[in-house]
C-alpha positions in Angstrom: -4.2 9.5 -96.4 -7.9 11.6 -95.6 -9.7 9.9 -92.4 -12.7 10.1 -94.3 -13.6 9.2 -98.2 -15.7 10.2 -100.6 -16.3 7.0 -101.6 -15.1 3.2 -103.2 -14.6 3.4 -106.9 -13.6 -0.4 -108.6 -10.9 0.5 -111.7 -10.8 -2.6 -113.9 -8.1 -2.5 -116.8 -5.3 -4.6 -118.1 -2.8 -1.8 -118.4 -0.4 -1.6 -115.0 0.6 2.0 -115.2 -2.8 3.2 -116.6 -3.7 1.2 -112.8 -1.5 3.3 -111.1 -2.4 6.5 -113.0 -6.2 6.3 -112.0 -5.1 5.1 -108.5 -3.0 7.8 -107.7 -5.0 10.5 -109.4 -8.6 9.3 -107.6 -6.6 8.3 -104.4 -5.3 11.8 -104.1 -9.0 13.3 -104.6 -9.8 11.4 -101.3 -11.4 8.0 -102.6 -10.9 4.5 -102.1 -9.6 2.8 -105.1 -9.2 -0.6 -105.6 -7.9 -2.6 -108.9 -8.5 -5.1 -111.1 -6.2 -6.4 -114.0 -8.9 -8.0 -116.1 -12.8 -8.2 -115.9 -13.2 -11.6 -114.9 -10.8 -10.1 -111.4 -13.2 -7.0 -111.2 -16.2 -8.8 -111.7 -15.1 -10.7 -108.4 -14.2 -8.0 -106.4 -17.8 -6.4 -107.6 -19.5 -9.4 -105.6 -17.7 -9.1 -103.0 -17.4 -5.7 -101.9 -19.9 -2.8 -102.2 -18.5 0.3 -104.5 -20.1 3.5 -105.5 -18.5 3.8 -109.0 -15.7 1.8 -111.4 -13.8 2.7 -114.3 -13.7 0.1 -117.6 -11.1 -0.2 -119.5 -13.1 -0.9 -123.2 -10.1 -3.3 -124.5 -9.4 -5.9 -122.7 -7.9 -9.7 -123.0 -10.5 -12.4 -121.9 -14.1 -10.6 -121.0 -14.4 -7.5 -122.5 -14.9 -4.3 -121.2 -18.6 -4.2 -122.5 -19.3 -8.1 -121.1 -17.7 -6.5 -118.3 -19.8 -3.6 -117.8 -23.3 -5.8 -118.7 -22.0 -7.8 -115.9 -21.4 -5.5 -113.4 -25.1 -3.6 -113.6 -26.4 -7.3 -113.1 -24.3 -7.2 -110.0 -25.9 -3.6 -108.8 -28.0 -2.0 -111.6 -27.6 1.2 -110.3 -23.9 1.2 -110.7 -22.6 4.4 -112.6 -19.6 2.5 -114.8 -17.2 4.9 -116.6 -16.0 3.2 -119.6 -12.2 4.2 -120.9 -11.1 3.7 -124.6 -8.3 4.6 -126.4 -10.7 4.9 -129.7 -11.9 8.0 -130.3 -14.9 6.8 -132.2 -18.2 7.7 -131.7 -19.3 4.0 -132.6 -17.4 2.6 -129.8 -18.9 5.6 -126.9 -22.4 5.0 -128.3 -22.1 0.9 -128.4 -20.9 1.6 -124.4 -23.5 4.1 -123.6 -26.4 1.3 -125.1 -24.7 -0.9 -123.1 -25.6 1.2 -119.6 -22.5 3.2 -119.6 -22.6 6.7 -117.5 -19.9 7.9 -119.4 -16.9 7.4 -121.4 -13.3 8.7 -121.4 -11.1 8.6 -124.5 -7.7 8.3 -123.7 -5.1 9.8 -123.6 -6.8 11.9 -121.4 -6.8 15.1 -119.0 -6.7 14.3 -114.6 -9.3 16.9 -114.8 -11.5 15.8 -117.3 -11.8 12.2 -115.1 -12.3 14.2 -112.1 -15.3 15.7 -113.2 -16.9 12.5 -114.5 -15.8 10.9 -111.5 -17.8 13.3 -109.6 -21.1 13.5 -111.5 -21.1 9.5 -111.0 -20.7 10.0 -107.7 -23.5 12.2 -107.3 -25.7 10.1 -109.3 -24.8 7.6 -107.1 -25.3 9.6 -103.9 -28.9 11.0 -105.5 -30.0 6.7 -106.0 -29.2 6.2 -102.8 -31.1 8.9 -100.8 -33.9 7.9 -102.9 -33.8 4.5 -101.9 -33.6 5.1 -98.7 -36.3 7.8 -98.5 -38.2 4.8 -100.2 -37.0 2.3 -97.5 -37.8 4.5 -94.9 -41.7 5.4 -95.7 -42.5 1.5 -96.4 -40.8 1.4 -92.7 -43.4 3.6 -91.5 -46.2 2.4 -93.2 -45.2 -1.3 -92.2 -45.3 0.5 -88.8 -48.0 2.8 -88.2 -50.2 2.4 -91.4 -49.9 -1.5 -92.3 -49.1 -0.8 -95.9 -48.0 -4.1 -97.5 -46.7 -4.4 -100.9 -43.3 -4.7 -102.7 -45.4 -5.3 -106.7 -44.7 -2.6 -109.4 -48.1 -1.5 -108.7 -47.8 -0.8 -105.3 -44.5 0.9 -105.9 -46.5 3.0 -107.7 -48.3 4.3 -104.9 -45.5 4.5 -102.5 -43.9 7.3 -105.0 -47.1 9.1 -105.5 -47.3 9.1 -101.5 -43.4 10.5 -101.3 -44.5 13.0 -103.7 -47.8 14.1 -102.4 -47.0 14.0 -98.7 -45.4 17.4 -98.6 -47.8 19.5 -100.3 -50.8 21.0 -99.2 -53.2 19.4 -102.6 -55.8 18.2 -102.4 -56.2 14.3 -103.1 -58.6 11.7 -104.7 -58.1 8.3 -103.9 -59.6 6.0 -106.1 -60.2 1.9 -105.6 -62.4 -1.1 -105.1 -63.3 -1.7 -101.7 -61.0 -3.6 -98.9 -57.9 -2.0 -101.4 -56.7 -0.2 -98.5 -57.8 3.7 -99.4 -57.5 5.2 -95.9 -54.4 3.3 -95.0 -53.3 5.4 -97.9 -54.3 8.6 -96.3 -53.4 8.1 -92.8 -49.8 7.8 -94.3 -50.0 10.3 -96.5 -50.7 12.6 -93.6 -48.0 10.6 -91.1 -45.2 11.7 -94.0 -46.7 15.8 -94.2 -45.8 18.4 -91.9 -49.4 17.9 -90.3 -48.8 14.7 -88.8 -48.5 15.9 -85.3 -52.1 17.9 -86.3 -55.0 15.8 -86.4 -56.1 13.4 -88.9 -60.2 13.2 -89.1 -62.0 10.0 -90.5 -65.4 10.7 -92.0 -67.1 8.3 -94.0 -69.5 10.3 -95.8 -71.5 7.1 -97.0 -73.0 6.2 -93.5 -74.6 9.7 -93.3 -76.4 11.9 -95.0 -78.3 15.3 -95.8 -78.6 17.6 -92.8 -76.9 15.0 -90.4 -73.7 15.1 -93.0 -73.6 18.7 -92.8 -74.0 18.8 -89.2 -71.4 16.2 -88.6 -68.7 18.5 -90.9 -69.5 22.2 -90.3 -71.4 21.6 -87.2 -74.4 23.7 -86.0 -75.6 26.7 -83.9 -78.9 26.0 -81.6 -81.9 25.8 -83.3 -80.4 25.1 -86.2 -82.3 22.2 -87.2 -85.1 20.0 -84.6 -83.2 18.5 -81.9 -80.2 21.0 -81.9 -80.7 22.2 -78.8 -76.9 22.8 -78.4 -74.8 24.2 -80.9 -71.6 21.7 -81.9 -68.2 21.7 -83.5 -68.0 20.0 -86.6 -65.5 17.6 -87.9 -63.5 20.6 -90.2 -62.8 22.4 -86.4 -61.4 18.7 -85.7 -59.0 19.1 -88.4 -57.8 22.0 -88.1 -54.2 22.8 -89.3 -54.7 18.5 -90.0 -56.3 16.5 -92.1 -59.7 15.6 -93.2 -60.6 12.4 -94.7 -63.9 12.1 -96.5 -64.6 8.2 -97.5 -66.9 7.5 -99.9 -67.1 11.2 -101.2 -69.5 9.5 -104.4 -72.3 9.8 -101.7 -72.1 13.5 -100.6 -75.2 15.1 -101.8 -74.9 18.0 -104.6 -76.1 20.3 -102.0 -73.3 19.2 -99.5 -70.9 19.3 -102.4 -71.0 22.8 -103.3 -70.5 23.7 -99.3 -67.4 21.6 -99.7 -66.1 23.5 -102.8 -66.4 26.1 -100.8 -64.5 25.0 -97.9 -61.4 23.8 -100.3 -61.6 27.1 -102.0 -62.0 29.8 -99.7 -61.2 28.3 -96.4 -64.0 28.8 -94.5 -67.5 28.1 -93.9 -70.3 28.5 -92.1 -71.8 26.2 -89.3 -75.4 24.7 -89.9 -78.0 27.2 -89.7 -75.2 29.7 -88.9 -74.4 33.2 -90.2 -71.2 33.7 -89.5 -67.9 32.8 -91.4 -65.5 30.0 -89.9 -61.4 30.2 -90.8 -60.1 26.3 -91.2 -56.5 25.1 -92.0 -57.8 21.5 -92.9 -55.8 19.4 -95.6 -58.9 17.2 -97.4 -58.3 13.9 -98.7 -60.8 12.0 -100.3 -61.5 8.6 -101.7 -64.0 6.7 -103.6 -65.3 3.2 -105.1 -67.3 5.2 -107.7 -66.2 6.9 -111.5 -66.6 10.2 -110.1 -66.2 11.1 -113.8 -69.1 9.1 -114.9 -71.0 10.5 -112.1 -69.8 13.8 -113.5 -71.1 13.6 -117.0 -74.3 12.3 -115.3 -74.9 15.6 -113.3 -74.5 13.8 -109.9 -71.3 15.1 -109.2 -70.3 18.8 -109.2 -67.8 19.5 -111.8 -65.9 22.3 -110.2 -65.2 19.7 -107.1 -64.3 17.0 -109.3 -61.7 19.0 -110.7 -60.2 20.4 -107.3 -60.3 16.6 -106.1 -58.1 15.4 -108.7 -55.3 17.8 -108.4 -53.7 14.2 -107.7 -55.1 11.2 -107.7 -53.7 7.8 -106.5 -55.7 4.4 -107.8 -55.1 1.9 -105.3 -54.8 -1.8 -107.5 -57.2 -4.6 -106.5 -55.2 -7.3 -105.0 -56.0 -9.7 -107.8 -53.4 -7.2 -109.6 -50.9 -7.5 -107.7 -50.9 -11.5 -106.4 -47.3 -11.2 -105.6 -48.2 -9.3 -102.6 -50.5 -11.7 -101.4 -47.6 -13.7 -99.7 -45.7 -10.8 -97.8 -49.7 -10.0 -96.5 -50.9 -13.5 -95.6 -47.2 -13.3 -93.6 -47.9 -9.9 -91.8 -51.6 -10.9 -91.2 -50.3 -14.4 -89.6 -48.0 -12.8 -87.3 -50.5 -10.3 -85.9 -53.2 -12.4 -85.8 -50.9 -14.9 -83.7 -50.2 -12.2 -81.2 -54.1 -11.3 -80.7 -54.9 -15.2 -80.1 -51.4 -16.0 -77.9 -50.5 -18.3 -80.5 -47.2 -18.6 -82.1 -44.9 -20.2 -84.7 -47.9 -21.0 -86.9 -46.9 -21.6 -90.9 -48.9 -21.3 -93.7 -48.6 -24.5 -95.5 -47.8 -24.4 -99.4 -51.1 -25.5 -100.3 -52.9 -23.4 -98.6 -50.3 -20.5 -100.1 -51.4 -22.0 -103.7 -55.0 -21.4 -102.7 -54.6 -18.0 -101.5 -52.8 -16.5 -104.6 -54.9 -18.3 -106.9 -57.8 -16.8 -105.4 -59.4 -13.6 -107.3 -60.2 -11.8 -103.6 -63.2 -9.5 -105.2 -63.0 -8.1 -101.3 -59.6 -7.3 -101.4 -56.9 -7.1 -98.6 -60.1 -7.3 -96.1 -60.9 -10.3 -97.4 -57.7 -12.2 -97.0 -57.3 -10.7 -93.5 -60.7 -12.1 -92.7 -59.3 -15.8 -94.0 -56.0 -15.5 -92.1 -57.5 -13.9 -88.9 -60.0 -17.8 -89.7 -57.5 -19.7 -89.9 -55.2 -18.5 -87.0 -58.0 -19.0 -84.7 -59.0 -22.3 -86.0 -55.6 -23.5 -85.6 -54.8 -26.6 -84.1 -51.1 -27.1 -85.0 -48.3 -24.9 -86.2 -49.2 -25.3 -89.9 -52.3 -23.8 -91.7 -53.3 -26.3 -94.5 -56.2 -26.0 -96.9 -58.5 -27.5 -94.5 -58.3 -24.5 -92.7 -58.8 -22.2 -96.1 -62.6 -21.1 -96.7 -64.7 -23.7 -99.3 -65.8 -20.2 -101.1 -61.9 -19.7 -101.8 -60.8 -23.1 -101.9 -64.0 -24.2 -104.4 -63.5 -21.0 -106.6 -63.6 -21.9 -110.3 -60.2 -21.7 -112.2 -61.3 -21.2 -116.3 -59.8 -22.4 -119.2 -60.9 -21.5 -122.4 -62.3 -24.8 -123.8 -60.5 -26.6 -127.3 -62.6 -26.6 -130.2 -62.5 -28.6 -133.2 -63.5 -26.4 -136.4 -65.8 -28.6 -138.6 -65.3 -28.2 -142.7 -68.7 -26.7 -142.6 -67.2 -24.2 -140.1 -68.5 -23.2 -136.5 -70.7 -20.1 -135.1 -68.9 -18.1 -133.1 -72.1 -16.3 -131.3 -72.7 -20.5 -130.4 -69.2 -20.9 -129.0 -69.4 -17.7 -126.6 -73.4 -18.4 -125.8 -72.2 -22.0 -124.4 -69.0 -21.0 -122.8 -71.2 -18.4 -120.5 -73.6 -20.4 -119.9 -71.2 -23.1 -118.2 -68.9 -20.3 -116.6 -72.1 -19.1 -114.9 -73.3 -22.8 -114.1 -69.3 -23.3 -112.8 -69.7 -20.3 -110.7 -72.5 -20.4 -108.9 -71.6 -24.5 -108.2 -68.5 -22.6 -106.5 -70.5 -19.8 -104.6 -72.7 -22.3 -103.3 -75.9 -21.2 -105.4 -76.0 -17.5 -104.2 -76.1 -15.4 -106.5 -74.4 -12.3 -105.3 -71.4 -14.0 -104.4 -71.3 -15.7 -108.0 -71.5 -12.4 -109.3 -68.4 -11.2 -107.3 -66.3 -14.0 -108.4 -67.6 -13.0 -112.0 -67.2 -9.3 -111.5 -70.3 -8.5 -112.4 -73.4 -7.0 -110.9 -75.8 -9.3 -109.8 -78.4 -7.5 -111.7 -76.4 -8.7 -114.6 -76.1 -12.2 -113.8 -79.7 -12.5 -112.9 -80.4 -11.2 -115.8 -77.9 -13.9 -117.6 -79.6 -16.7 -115.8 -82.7 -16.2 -117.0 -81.5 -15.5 -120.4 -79.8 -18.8 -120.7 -82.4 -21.1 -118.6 -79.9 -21.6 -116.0 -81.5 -23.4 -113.0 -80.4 -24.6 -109.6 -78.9 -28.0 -109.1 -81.4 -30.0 -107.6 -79.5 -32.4 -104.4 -80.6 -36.1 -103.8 -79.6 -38.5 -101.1 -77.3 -41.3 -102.0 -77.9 -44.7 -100.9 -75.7 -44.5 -98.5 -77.4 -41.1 -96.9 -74.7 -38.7 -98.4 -76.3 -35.8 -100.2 -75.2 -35.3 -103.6 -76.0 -32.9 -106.6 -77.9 -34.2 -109.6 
């Protein structure tokens, strides 16, 4: 027998010498085979032991080979299961390839013909697993150097558009509210790319502007502009043969913007108030709060810049999208805020859970990071209740659409929507504490818009009183 195998294949079928034939056969091509007599025997040696492929006998006493099969991918989806019949008919190959099959076998058949479906299922199998562990190992490193949490459909999402970006040289556009976690993003998209022992450059192009923008990326020569009395390096000789990361790239001015396009395009460019041409190896990645489309069509964003931008884009999802996540966070947050503060063993107690995940979080992952890192240091025991949760997030509003009863004489529906607003706003701005501004983040609209819906509907402030016993309460 080979020291090493090619892998564990289950073969499940009622037959003894048909047993013995696959046995022998895939024993010989140097796997390890073990057998089953019936599906209900396979379907116990499937939970108990891992294998990499199995063989189905269609017709069999007790569960059948199709129960069988829909059995064993709810064991491990990913499976490849090679059913066997001894009906040619294409009803039966189809009815087990709907099923989830890989492939069928009619018997009698050829020891070569299994041999070469034996092998593609093996390869599909060995393909599934590098994947998942290429997939395993990037969420490792972003856990570890980039603090990228998330295990949601959405966030999936992003880890494969950063397995398939990393590698290339593209430019990229990332796109996403605020506190979503845009450079975390980049900083790993750069950690996975052959640049990652280069540099990776920050530069958040919305707390500068104009001539100090331009100075701050190309740098200058002397004289350039007044103050310059020494010429400077700029951020793109930072990056070179790295990565550049331009935040906020919505705020760049057009002027800047074409100096940018030519950067991406030709490589090179020249220093502020310079002449001469400057070669750069820089990798630019760029993200955004704003519809750079919209911005587009508006003539405030260049259109040839746009387009080299969005070569590939990745939309990071708000956390409201994704509230599955918002356990596995409030977990990592916990534990590294209990190492900052020497604390330890601290517990998040299930009703201050509730409160988190029912919580909208218009400010994202840095919100909730600001309400853990709160709570941790306000901590007086080892578990975090809803005392310890924010009033903004514990007091925020949860809607239900209100009954109606429809009168014969009918009912207006412009009435119905006009009250409904008018008591979400009331209901919201109870919640935010009367400002207005954080009312309209819970809302999701701008404040300009909600001022302008207060006054529309008359809505005024709650006037407080004292009770007769001194507490203050709202009238």
């Amino acid at each position: 027998m080979p020291n090493t195998r090619k892998g564990s294949i289950l073969v499940v079928d009622d037959e003894e010498i048909m047993r013995e034939i696959l046995e022998t056969l895939l024993t010989r091509e140097g796997y390890d085979v073990k057998l089953a007599a019936s599906g209900e025997e396979g379907l116990e040696l499937a939970r108990s032991l891992p294998f990499d492929a199995a063989v189905v006998d269609i017709m069999m006493p007790g569960i059948s080979g199709i129960e069988t099969l829909d059995e064993l991918r709810r064991i491990d989806e990913e499976l490849p299961v090679i059913i066997i019949t001894a009906y040619a008919s294409v009803e039966s190959a189809i009815a087990a390839m709907k099923t989830g099959a890989f492939d069928y076998i009619t018997k009698p058949f050829k020891n070569d013909e299994v041999i070469v479906v034996i092998r593609n299922a093996m390869e599909r199998r060995r393909l599934v697993n590098e994947n998942r562990s290429l997939r395993q190992n990037i969420q490792e490193r972003y856990h570890k150097f980039a603090n990228i949490i998330g295990r949601s459909p959405k966030m999936r999402q992003v880890f494969d558009l950063i397995i398939q970006a990393a590698p290339s040289r593209s430019s990229i556009l990332i796109q996403g509210e605020s506190g979503t976690g845009k450079e975390l993003v980049a900083r790993a998209i750069h950690a996975n790319s052959s640049r990652s022992e280069q540099p990776f450059v920050a530069v958040n192009s919305g707390t500068v502007s104009g001539e100090q923008l331009e100075s701050a990326l190309f740098g200058h020569v002397r004289d350039a502009f007044a103050g310059a009395v020494y010429p400077k390096k700029g951020q793109f000789d930072l990056a070179d043969h790295g990565t550049l990361f331009l935040d906020e790239i919505g705020n760049v001015p057009l002027d800047t913007q074409a100096r940018l396009m030519r950067v991406i395009q030709d490589r090179e460019f020249t220093r502020l108030g310079g002449v001469e041409s400057v070669k750069v190896d820089a990798r630019i990645i760029a993200a955004t709060t704003m519809d750079l489309r919209q911005m587009m069509e508006e003539g405030k964003f260049r259109e040839d810049l746009f387009y080299r931008l969005h070569v590939i884009t990745i939309s990071m999802p708000p956390l409201r999208a994704r509230k599955d996540d918002i356990p596995l966070l409030a977990q990592h947050f916990l534990r590294k805020y209990e190492e900052e503060n020497h604390k330890a063993d601290l517990e998040l107690a299930p009703d201050a859970l509730d409160l988190l995940t029912e919580y909208d979080w218009p400010g994202n992952v840095r919100e909730l990071e600001n309400v853990i890192e709160r709570a941790v240091v306000l901590a007086s025991g080892p578990k975090i209740g809803a005392e310890l949760i924010p009033d903004h997030v514990r007091r925020a509003p949860s809607f239900h659409m209100p009954q109606f009863v429809v009168p014969p004489e009918g009912i207006s529906f412009k009435d119905v929507i006009t009250d409904f607003e008018k008591r979400l706003i009331e209901s919201t701005l109870e919640a935010a504490g009367g400002v207005q501004k954080r009312a309209a983040e819970l809302l999701h609209i701008k404040p300009t818009t909600l001022n302008e819906m207060i006054k529309r509907y008359d809505i005024r402030p709650r006037r407080k009183r004292q009770s007769g016993n001194g507490d203050t309460t709202a009238d």
